[in-house]
C-alpha positions as CSV (number, residue, x, y, z in Angstrom):
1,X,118.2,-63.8,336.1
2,X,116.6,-62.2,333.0
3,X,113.7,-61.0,335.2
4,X,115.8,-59.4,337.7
5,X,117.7,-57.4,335.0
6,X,114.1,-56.3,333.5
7,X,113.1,-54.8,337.1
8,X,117.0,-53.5,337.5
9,X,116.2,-50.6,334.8
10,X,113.1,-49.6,335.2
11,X,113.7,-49.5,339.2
12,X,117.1,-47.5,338.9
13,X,114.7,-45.0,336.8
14,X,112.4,-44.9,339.8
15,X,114.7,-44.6,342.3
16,X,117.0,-42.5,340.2
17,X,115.6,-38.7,340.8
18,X,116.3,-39.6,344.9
19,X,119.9,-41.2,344.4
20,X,120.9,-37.7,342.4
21,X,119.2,-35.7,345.6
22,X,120.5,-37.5,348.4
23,X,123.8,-38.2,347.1
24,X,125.1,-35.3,344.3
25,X,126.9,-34.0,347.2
26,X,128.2,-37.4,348.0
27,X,129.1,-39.3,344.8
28,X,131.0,-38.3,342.3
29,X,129.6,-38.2,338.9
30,X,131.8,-41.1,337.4
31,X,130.3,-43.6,340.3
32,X,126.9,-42.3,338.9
33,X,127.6,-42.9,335.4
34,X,129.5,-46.1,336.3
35,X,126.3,-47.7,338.2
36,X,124.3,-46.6,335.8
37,X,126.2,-47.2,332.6
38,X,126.7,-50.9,334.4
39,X,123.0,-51.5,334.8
40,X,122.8,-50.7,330.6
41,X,125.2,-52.8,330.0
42,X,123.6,-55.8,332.2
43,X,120.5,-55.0,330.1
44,X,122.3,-55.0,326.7
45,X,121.2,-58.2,325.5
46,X,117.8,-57.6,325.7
47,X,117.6,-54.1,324.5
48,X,119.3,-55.7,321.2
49,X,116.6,-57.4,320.3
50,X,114.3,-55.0,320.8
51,X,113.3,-52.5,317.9
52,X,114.9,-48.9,318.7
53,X,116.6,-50.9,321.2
54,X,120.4,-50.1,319.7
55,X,119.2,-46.6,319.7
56,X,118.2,-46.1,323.5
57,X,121.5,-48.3,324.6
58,X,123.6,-46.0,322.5
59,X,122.4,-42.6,323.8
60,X,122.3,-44.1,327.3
61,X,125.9,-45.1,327.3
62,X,127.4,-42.0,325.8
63,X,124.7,-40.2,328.0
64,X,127.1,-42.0,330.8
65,X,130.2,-41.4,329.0
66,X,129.8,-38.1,329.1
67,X,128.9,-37.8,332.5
68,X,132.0,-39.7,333.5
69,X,134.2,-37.6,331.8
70,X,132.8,-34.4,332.2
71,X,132.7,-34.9,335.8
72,X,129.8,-32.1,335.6
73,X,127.8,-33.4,338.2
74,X,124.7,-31.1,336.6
75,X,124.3,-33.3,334.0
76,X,123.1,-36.3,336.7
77,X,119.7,-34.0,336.4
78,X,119.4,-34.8,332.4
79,X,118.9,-38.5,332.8
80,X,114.8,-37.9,332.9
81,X,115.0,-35.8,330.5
82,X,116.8,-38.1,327.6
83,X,114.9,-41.3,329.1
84,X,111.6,-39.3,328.2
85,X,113.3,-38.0,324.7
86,X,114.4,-41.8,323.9
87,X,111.1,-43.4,324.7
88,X,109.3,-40.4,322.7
89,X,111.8,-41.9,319.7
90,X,110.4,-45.6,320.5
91,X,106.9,-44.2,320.5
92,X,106.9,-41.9,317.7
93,X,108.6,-44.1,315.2
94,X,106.7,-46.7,315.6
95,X,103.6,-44.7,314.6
96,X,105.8,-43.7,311.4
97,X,106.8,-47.3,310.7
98,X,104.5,-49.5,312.3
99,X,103.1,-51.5,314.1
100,X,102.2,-48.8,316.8
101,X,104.2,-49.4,320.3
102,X,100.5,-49.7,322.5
103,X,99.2,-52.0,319.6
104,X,102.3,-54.5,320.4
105,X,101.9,-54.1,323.8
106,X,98.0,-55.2,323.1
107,X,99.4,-58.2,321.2
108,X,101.6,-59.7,323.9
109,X,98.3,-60.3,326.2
110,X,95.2,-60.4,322.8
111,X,97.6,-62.3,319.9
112,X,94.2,-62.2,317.9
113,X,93.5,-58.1,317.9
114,X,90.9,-57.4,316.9
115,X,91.0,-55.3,313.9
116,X,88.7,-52.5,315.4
117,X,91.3,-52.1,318.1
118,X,93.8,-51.1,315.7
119,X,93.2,-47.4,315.1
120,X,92.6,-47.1,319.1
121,X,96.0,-48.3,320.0
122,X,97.1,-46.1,317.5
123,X,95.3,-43.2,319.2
124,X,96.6,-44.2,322.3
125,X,100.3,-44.3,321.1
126,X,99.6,-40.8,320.0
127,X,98.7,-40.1,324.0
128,X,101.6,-41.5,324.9
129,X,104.2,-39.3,322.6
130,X,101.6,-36.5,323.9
131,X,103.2,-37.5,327.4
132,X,106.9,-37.9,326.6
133,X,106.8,-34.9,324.7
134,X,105.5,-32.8,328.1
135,X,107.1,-34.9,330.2
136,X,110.5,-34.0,328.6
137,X,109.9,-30.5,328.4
138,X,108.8,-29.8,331.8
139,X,112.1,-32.4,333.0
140,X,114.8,-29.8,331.0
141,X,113.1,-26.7,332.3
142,X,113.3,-28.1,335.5
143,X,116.4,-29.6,335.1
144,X,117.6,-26.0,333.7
145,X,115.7,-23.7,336.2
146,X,114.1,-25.0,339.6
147,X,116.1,-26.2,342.7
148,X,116.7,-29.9,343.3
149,X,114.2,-30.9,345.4
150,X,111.7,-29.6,343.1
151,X,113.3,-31.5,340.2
152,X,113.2,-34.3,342.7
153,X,109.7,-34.2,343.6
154,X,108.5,-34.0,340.2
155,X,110.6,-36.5,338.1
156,X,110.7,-38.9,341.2
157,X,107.0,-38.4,342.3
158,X,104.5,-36.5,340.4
159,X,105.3,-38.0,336.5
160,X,104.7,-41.3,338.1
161,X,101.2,-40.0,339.4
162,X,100.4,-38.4,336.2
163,X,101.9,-41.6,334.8
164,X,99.7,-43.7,336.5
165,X,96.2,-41.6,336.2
166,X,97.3,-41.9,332.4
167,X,97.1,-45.6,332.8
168,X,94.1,-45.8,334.5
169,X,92.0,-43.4,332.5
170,X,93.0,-45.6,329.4
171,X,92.2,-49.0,331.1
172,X,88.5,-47.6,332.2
173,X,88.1,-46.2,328.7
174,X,89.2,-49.1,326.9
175,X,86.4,-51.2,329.4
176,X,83.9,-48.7,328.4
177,X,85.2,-49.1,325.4
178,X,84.5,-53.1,325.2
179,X,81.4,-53.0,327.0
180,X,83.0,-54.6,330.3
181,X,82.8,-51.5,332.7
């Protein structure tokens, strides 16, 4: 069960940019904060025990509060924009009060880090708040000033490419890197 609610999340964020085109005209925006204030709420537990964790559960439930309540179904577009701004929080603070978020990450798979590594998951954490901090920028100006399906195709498609050539240029460098490449 606790695998399923660690895919729900991240697959509702996927899918999210596609529910809000196909179905703003369709569903109100209390079913859209409902579902998604539900799917939180399923992944409370862990998110508790999680540094910054009280933090992102916090702005995304009054994120869904207000959208239930407004019943402004513009606000559905802001989701991308406050997940990027939360995970820029989780990123950025952990660069102020350690250890860095990518240097964690590292530990989970390499519990014996090598001490080298250290200032380049640093540097990479810095990449990453690089991202979030474009990422959101270009998510509110398009959530503020392009049509749908252009706020569509980029927070549903093209973040994910740049997402993923992100990924991949810091797995070849980090095998150049090692000397494994």
């Amino acid at each position: 069960m606790q695998k399923l609610t660690s895919i729900l999340l991240p697959l509702v964020g996927v899918l999210y940019p596609f529910v809000v085109y196909f179905g703003m005209d369709r569903v109100p925006p209390p079913m859209f904060a409902l579902v998604l204030g539900a799917i939180w709420l399923i992944r409370a537990p862990a998110l508790l025990k999680q540094p910054g964790g009280r933090l992102m559960l916090g702005a995304a439930l009054t994120y869904c509060a207000l959208l239930a309540f407004s019943g402004n179904d513009a606000l559905e577009r802001w989701y991308p924009t406050l997940i990027s701004a939360l995970l820029l929080c989780a990123f950025g603070l952990s660069l102020i009060y350690g250890p860095p978020l990518v240097e964690r990450i590292a530990r989970v798979r390499e519990p014996d880090l090598p001490d080298a590594a250290i200032p380049y998951t640093r540097k990479v954490t810095w990449v990453w708040v690089g991202f979030f901090v474009f990422n959101g920028v270009v998510s509110a100006a398009l959530t503020l000033w392009a049509r749908l399906s252009l706020w569509t195709l980029y927070n549903g498609l093209i973040v994910y490419f740049i997402m993923g050539t992100l990924f991949a240029g810091e797995w070849l460098l980090r095998r150049r890197l090692r000397g494994t490449a």
